[in-house]
C-alpha positions in Angstrom: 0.0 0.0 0.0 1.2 3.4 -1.1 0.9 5.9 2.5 0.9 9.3 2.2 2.3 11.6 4.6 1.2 15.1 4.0 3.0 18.1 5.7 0.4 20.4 5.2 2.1 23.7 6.1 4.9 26.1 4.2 6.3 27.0 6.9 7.7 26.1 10.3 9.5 22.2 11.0 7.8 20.4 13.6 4.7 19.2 11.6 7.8 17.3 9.4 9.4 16.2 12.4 6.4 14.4 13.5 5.9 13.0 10.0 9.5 11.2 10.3 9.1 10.2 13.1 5.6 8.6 12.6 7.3 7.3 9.3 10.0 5.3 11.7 7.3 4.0 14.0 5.0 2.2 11.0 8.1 1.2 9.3 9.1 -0.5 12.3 5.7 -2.4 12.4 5.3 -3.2 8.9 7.6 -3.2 5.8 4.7 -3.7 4.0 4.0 -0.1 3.0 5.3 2.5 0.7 5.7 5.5 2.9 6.0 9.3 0.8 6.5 12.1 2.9 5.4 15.6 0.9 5.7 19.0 2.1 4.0 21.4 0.7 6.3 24.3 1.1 8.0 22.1 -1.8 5.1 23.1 -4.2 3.8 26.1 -5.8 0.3 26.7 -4.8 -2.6 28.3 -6.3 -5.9 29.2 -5.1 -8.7 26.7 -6.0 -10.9 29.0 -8.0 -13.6 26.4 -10.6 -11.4 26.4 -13.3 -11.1 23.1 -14.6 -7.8 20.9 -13.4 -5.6 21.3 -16.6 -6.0 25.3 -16.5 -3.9 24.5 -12.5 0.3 24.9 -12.8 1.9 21.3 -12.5 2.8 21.6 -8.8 -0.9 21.5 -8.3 -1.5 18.5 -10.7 1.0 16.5 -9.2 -0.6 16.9 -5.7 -3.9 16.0 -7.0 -1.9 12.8 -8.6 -0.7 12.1 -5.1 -3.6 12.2 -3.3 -5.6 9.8 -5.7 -2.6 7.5 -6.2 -2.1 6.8 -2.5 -3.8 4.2 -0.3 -3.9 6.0 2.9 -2.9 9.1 4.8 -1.4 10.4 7.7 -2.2 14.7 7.7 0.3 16.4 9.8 -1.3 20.0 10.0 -0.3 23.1 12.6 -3.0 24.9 14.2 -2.2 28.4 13.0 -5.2 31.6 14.8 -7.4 28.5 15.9 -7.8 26.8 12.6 -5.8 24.9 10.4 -3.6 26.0 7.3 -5.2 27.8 4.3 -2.7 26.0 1.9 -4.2 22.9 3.5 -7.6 23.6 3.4 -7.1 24.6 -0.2 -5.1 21.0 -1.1 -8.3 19.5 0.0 -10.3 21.4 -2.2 -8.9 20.5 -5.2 -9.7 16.9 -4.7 -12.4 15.1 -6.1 -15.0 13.9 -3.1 -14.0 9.9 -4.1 -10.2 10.4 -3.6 -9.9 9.7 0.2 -12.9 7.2 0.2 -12.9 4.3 2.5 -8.9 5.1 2.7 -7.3 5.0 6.6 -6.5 8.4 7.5 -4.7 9.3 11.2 -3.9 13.0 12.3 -0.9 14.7 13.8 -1.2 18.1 14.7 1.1 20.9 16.8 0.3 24.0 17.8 1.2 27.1 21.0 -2.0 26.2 23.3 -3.4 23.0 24.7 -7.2 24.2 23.6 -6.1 24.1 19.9 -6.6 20.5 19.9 -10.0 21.0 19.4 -9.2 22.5 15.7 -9.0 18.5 15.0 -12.0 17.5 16.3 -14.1 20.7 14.9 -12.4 21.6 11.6 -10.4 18.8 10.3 -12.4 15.5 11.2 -15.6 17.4 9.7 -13.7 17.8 6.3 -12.4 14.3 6.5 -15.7 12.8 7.0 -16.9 14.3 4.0 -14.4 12.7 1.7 -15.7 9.5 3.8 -12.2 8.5 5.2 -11.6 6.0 7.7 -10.3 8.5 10.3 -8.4 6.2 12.7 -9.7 7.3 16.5 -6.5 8.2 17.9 -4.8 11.6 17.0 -1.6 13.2 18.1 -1.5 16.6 19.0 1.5 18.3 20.5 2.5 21.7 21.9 5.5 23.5 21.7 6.4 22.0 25.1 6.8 18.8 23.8 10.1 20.0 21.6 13.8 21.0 22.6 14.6 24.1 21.0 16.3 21.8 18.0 12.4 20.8 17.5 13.3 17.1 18.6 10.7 15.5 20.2 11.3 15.0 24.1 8.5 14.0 25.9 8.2 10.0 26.2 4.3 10.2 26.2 4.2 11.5 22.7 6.8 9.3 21.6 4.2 6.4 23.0 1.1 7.8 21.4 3.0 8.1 18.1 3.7 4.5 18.5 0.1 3.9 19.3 -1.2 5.9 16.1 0.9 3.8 13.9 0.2 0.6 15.3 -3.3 1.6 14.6 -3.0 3.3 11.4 -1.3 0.1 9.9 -4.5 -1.9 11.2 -6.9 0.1 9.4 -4.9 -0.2 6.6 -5.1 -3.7 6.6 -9.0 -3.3 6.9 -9.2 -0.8 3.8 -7.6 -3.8 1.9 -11.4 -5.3 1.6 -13.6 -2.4 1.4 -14.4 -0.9 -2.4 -13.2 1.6 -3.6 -15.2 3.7 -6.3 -13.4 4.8 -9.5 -12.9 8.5 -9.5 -14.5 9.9 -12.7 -13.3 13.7 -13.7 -15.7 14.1 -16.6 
């Protein structure tokens, strides 16, 4: 299975150093999977505006190709003034409402207050519903607290829920194995 790992900022490092280090943990559970990190600072964006996918710069096509080709998800996202990233909330909007269907998605998510969890719960879960996803019940969110000022990771409890979301990422994978997927159709 192709997994996706989807930095969905432009800026800042710690949503990537999560990524990696979720990356180690399902690696170290199953070799199974072909793991892709992306980072969207490494594409040029443009605003989703109706016009139709070809009229869209490459960068854009190729993320769109990404997304469709890929078997399952994990969205790394900072919490940015309450909500998440515009850049990220545009990268969903460009997909078609079948991409992420019945495909295993888990959450990691950082940001300066504790509260700001609840962007997960009230802004990005609603979204990934819609696309139908299988949105694993265990997300990681961390606060600045939780990083040396190298961004490393310190604190063994979100090493261990890190572990945790893998563990159970990799098992809904195995479950998406059996459920259908509709074809996506552009036209």
């Amino acid at each position: 299975m192709k997994i996706l790992l989807v930095d969905g900022t432009i800026i800042g490092t710690k949503t990537s150093v999560i990524l990696e280090k979720v990356k180690d943990y399902i690696e170290e559970i199953s070799t199974e999977h072909t793991l892709e990190i992306i980072r969207f600072a490494n594409y040029e964006h443009q605003f989703v505006d109706g016009r139709p996918m070809d009229q869209y710069n490459d960068d854009m096509k190729l993320l769109v190709s990404k997304f469709e080709q890929a078997d399952g998800y994990i969205i790394a996202t900072p919490i940015f003034q309450g909500s998440i990233p515009g850049v990220l909330k545009n990268a969903f909007d460009f997909l078609h409402p079948k991409t992420m269907r019945y495909k295993p998605v888990s959450i990691v998510a950082n940001g300066g207050t504790y509260q700001h969890h609840l962007v997960i719960e009230n802004q990005l879960k609603p979204i990934l519903d819609y696309f139908r996803c299988l949105v694993t019940p265990n997300y990681v969110y961390t606060h600045s607290s939780h990083f040396d000022t190298n961004n490393v990771i310190v604190d063994e409890d979100v090493h261990n829920r890190l572990r945790e979301l893998a563990r159970v990422f990799v098992q809904y994978a195995e479950m998406s194995k059996g459920l259908c997927k509709e074809p996506i159709d552009t036209h």
